[in-house]
N, C-alpha and C positions, 0 to 999 in steps of 0.2 A: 631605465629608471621609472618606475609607477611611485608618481606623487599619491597623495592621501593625506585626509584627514582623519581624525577620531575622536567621537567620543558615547558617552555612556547615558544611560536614561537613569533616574532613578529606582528603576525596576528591577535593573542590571542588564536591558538589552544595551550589547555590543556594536554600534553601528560605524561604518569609515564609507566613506565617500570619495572618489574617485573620477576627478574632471577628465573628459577628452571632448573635446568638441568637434571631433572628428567625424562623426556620426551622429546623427538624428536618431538615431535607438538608442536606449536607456536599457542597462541591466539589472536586475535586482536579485538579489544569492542571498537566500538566508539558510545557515547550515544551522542545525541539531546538532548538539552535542550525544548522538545517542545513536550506537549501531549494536553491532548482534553480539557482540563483546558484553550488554547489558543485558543483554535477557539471562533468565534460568534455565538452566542445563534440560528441563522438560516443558519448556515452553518457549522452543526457541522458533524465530521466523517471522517474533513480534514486530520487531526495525520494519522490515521488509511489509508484514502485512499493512502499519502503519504509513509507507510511503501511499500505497494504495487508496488505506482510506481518506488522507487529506485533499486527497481529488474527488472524496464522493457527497461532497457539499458542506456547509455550513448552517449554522441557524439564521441566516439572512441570507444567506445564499447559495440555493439547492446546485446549482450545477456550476462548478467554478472554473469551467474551459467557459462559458457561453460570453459572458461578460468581457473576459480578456481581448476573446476573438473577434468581438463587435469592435474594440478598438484597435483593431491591428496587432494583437499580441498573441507570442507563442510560450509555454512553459513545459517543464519536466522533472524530472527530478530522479535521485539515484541513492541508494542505502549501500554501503559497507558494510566492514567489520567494527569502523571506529565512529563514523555520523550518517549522518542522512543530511542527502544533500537539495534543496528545491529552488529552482530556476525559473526564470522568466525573462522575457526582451520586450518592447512595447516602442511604441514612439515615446520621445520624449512629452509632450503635449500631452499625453495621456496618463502619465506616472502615477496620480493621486490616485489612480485605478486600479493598479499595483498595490500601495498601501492599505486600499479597501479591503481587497482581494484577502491579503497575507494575514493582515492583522483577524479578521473577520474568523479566521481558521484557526489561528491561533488562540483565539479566545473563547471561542463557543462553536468546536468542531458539532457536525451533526452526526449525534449516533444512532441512528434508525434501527431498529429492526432488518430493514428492506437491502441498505446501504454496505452494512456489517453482515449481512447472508450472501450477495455479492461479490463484493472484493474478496473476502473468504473462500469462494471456489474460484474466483479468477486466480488468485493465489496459490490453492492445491494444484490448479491443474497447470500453471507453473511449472509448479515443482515435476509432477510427472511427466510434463512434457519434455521438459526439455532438461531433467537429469535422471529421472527414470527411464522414459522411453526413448532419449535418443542415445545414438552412438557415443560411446565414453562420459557421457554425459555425468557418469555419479563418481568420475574418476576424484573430482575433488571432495568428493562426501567420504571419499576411500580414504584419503592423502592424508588428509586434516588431521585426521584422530590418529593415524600412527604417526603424523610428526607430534604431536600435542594430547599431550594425555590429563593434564590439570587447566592447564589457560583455556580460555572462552574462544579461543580464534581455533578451536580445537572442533566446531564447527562453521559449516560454510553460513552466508546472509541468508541462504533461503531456508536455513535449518539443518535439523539432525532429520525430521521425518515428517510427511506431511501430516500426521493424526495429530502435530503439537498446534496444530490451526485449525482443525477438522474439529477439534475437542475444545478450544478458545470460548471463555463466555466474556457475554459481554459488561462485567463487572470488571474483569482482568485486562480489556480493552481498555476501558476509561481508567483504570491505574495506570495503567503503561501511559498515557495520554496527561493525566496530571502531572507526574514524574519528570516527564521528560520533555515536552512540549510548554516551552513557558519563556518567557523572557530571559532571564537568569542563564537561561541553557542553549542560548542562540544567537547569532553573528551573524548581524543584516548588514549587506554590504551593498552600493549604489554606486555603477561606474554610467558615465557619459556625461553629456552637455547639460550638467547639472549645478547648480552653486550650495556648500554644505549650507548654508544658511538656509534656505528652502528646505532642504533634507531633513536639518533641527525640526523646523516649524511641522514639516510633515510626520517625522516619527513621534515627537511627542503628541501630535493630533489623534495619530493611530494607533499607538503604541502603550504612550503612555497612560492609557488609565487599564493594561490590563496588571493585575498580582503580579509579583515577583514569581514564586512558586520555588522549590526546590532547587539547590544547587546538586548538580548529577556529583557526588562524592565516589569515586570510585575504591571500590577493594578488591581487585583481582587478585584469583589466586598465582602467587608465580611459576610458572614454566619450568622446573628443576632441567640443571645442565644435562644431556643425554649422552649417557656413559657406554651404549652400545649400538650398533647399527639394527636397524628396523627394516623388516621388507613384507608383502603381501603378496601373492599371487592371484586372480582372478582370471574366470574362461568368461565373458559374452560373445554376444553374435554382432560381432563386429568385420569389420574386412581386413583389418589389418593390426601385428601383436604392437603394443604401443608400452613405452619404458618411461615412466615417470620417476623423477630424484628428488628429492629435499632435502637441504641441508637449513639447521639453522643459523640467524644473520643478526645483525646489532638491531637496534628500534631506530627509529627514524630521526630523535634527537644527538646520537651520538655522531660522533666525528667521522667513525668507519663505514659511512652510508654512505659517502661521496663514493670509496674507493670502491665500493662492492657494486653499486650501481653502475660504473664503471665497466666492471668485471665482467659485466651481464651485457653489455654492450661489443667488448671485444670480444665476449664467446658469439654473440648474435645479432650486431646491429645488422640490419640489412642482407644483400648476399655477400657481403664482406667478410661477414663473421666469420670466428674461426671455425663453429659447427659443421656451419651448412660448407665452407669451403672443404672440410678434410673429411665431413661423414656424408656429406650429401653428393656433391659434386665430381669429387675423388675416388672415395671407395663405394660410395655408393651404399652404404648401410641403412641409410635411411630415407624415407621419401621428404621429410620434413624432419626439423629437430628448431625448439627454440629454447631461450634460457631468460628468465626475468627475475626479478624480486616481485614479493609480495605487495610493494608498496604500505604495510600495515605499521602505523602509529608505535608500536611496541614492538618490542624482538618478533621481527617475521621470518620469514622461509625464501631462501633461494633455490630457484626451482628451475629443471630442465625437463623438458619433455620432446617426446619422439615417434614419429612410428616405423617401425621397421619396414624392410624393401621384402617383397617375397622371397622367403628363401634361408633368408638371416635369421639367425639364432638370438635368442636375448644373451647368451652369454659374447658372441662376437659384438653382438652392438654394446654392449657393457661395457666391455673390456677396451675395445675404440673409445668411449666417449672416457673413460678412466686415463687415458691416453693424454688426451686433449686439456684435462683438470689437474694433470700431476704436470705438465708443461706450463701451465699461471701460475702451480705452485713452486718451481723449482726456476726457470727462467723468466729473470727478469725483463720483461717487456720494454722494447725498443721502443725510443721516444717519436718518434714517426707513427710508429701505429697509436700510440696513447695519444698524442695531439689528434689525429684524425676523429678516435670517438668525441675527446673533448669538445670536437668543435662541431661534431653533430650534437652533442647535448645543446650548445650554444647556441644553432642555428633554429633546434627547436624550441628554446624557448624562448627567442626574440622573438619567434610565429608564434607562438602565445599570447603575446603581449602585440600583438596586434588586433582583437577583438574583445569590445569592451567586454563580453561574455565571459570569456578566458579568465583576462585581467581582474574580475568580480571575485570567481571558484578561486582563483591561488589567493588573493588577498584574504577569504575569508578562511581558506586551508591553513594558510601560514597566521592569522589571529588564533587558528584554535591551539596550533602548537606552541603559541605562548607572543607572537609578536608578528604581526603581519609584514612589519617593516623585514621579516626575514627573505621575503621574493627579492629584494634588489640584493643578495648576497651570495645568489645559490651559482651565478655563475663563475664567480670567482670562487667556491667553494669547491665546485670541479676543476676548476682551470688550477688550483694548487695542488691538485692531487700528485705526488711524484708515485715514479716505477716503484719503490723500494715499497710503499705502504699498498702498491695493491698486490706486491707479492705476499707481503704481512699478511694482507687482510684475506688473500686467497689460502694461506695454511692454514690459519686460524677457522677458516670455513668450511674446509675441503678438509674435513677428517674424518676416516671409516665410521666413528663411533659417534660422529654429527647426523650420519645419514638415514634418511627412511629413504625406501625403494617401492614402489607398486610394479608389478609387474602384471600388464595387462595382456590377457589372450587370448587371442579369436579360435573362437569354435570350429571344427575340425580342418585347424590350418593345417598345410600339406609342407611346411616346410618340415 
């Protein structure tokens, strides 16, 4: 159970605090409401550029690792499809350093010239490095757009193409910056040997005198149900042909997200799973294979991937893993194996809740999907799941006409 408290500034920042006194580090998470899902269709990779520049100084404060680091602290931060996430740990003794830090950026990021030329090609080259020029690297630049042909998650965080950031001025930087970086739009959360009373007196110190600023109102377009099967082929210069699936999955607020996550566990938790045991181990079709969900806020994508063993066919590795998906849909999973993945969900996320860090990101994860108080629920949420709903939720998934297929393949394979 993670205790908390909460409350609200007049501005509309979201703040909960989180005692442990277990530790002399202090955590601080303040999430964005605002990932790639918010940009426009020709100028996407803004999220992503954005995580960059708020490390590239402020108007009081050019370099915002320097400060931290004097006092013992480490920070970082991560973009999506659905927020942007930014992190920090410090001693406790030091925290009002944290506040200086956060707020300072928040309210009067530094847009230079110098700063915004910068981050901008540390960004492009990014992107080419490591989805254009490495191995399979652009496979989810492939994926996205044949599972999603209207929704925004229809591209990846880093973009559709690196010229939508190469072309970026810096007018359209400070919109995205007003829009979406503001109080109103963010869930500061404080775990450690801290008392909420102190936290009041510190956020409103820091916090409180910046504008409210816009509430992020979203209109995404919806995702129309997909009435045929999808597939792509591709040759790179890769070493080996690789079989990626997507099928689409519920959002992350409905019921059916226990069981499907679930689902993704007994195809692939560990070497248990059912994959790696009957294609990897067994017949030996593939050298690897896994199977995850998207994790994404709104109907996401259940997704396996693979690469074939020399020699193997995409049609025989297809035909095996169609095997292995029409058995979750047709037999009902023995309750011995369903207790086993439950209780690896379980185990990992007691390990979670063991570092105030951790404890910070899900509290502020689960404030943005509407009630933070949803962390203390999630294990019982799986531990109710019966056999009967994840065969449910496996038909309902596993349909020809659910699926896009990429078919990846290497340049003059000899198979």
């Amino acid at each position: 159970m993670i205790e908390f408290d909460r409350f609200t500034l007049d501005n509309g920042l979201r703040v909960i605090v989180h005692h442990d006194n277990s530790t002399p580090i202090v955590a601080m998470n303040i999430l964005y409401n605002v990932g790639s899902r918010d940009e426009h269709p020709e100028r996407t990779g803004f999220a992503h550029l954005f995580e960059h520049l708020m490390f590239g100084g402020s108007e009081n404060i050019p370099r915002f690792d320097e400060p931290l680091e004097r006092v013992g602290g480490e920070n970082n931060a991560f973009t999506n499809n659905d927020f942007t996430n930014y992190y920090l740990t410090l001693p406790g003794h030091n925290l009002e350093t944290a506040f200086w830090l956060e707020s300072d950026r928040m309210l009067n990021l530094a847009f230079s010239a110098k700063s915004f030329d910068v981050q901008r090609s540390v960004v492009v080259e990014e992107f080419r490095q490591n989805y254009l020029n490495q191995p399979y690297g652009d496979a989810w630049l492939l994926l996205r757009p044949l599972a999603y042909k209207y929704h925004p998650y229809r591209w990846a965080t880093i973009g559709i193409d690196p010229s939508h950031i190469e072309q970026a001025g810096m007018d359209e930087v400070r919109d995205f910056y007003k829009r979406f970086y503001n109080p109103c739009n963010a869930i500061l959360v404080i775990a450690g040997n801290v008392k909420t009373d102190e936290i009041r007196v510190l956020t409103e110190k820091w916090f409180g005198v910046i504008d409210k600023g816009e509430v992020n109102r979203r209109k995404l377009p919806a995702e129309p149900q997909q009435t045929e099967s999808r597939s792509l082929t591709v040759e790179r210069d890769v070493p080996f042909d690789a079989l990626y699936k997507a099928w689409h999955m519920c959002s992350r607020a409905e019921e059916g997200f226990f069981a499907t996550d679930l689902i993704s566990d007994i195809l692939s938790a560990g070497q248990s799973g059912r994959l790696n045991q009957q294609l990897v181990k067994n017949q030996r079709l593939f050298s690897d294979i896994s199977a995850f969900i998207s994790g994404d806020i709104e109907a996401g994508l259940f997704v396996v991937t693979g690469k074939l063993m020399k020699g193997i066919t995409m049609e025989q590795a297809e035909k095996a893993l169609q095997v292995e998906i029409d058995k979750i849909c047709t037999q009902e999973i023995e309750e011995e194996e369903l207790q086993k993945v439950k209780n690896r969900v379980e185990a990992m996320m007691e390990f979670s809740e063991m570092r105030v860090l951790d404890k910070a990101m899900n509290l502020a994860y689960y404030e943005l999907l509407g009630d933070a108080g949803q962390v203390n629920d999630l294990i019982m949420k799986y531990a109710c799941v019966k056999a009967s709903e994840v065969t449910a939720e496996a038909k309902r998934i596993f349909r020809p006409e659910n699926s896009s297929t990429l078919y990846y393949i290497a340049k003059n394979n000899e198979a």
